[in-house]
C-alpha positions as CSV (number, residue, x, y, z in Angstrom):
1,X,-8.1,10.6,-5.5
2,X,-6.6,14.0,-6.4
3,X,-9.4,16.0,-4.0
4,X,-8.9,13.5,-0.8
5,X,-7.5,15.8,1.4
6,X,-6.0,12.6,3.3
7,X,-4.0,11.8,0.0
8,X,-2.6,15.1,-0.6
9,X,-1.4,15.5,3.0
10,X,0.4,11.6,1.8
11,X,2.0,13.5,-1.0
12,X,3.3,16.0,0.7
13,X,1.2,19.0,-1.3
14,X,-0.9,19.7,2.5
15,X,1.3,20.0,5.3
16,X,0.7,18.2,8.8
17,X,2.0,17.9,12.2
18,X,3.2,14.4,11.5
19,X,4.2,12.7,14.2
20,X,4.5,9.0,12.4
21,X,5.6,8.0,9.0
22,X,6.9,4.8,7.9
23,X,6.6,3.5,3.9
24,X,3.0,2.6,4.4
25,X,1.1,4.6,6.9
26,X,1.3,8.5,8.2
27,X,0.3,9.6,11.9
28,X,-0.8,13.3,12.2
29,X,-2.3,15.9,14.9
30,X,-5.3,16.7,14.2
31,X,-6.3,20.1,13.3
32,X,-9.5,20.3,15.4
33,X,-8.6,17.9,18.7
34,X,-11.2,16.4,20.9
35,X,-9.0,15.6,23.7
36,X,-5.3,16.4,24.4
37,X,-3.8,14.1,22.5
38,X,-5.8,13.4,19.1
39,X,-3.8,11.8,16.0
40,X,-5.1,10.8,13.0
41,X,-3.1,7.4,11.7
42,X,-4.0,6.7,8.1
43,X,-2.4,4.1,5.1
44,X,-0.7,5.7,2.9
45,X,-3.0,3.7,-0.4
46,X,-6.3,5.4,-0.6
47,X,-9.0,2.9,1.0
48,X,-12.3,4.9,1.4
49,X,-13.3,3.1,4.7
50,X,-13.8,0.0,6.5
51,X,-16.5,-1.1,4.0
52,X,-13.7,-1.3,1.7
53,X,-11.3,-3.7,3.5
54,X,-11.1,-6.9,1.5
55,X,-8.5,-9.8,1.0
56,X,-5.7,-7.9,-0.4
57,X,-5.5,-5.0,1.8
58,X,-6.7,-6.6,4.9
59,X,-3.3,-6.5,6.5
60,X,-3.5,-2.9,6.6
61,X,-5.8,-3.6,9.3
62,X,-3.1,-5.6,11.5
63,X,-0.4,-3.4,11.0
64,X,-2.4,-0.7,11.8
65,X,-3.0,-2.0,15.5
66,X,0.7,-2.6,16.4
67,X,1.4,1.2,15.0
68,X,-1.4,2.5,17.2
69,X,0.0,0.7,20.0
70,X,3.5,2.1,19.6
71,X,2.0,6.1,18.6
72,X,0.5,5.4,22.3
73,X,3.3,4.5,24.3
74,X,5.3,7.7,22.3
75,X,2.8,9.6,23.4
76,X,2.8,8.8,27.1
77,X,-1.1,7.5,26.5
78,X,-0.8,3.9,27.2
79,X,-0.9,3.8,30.8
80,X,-3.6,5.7,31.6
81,X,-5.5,4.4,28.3
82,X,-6.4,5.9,25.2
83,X,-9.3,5.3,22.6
84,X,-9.4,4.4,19.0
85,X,-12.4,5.6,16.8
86,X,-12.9,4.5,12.9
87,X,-16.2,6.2,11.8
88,X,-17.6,4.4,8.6
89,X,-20.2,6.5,6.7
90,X,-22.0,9.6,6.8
91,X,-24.2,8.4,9.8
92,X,-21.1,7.9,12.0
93,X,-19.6,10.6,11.1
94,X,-16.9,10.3,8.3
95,X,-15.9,13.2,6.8
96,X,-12.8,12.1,4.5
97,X,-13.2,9.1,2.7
98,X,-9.9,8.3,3.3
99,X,-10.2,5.0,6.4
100,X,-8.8,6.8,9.3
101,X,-8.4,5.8,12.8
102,X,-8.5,8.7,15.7
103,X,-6.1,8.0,18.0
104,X,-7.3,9.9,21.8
105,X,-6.5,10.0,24.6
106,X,-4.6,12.4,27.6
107,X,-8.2,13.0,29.5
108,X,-11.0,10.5,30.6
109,X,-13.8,9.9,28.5
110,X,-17.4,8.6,28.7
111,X,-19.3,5.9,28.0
112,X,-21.6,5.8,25.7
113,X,-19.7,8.1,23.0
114,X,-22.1,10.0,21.5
């Protein structure tokens, strides 16, 4: 996955604003916000996307949702509430294929999303 942009900034080779890093996962600003607070959290193995999830990387998907949760309260964005977005495929709007949750909050936002 040398040209994943996602994978380099893993590596080290593109720096970030990171903000989280344990052995598998990486929380980073991101370089074009949409609201106040906007974090990108992203496993450190290369999965394309949610279409790509399957019975041995599953778990990513669990121990994703207790890192958001804990990014959130570090962030002061619990209590007032914060989004998560995963876009899968070029009609929702993913740009890396590299599965990526967005991470929002810090303003109100609106329903429907876009």
């Amino acid at each position: 996955m040398e040209e994943c942009i996602f994978c380099k900034i893993v590596s080290k080779e593109v720096k970030s604003n990171i903000i989280y890093e344990d052995d598998s996962f990486i929380a980073f600003r991101d370089i074009n916000p949409q609201a106040p607070t906007h974090l990108l959290l992203i496993p450190k193995i290369h999965i394309n996307s949610l279409n790509d999830i399957n019975e041995e990387n599953v778990n990513v998907l669990s121990k994703l949702c207790l890192i958001i949760k804990k990014i959130a309260s570090s962030e002061k964005i619990a209590e007032e509430g914060y989004r998560v977005v995963v876009n899968t495929g070029a009609n929702a709007g993913q740009a890396v294929k590299h599965l990526h949750f967005h991470i929002l909050g810090g303003r109100k936002f609106s329903w429907p999303p876009g």
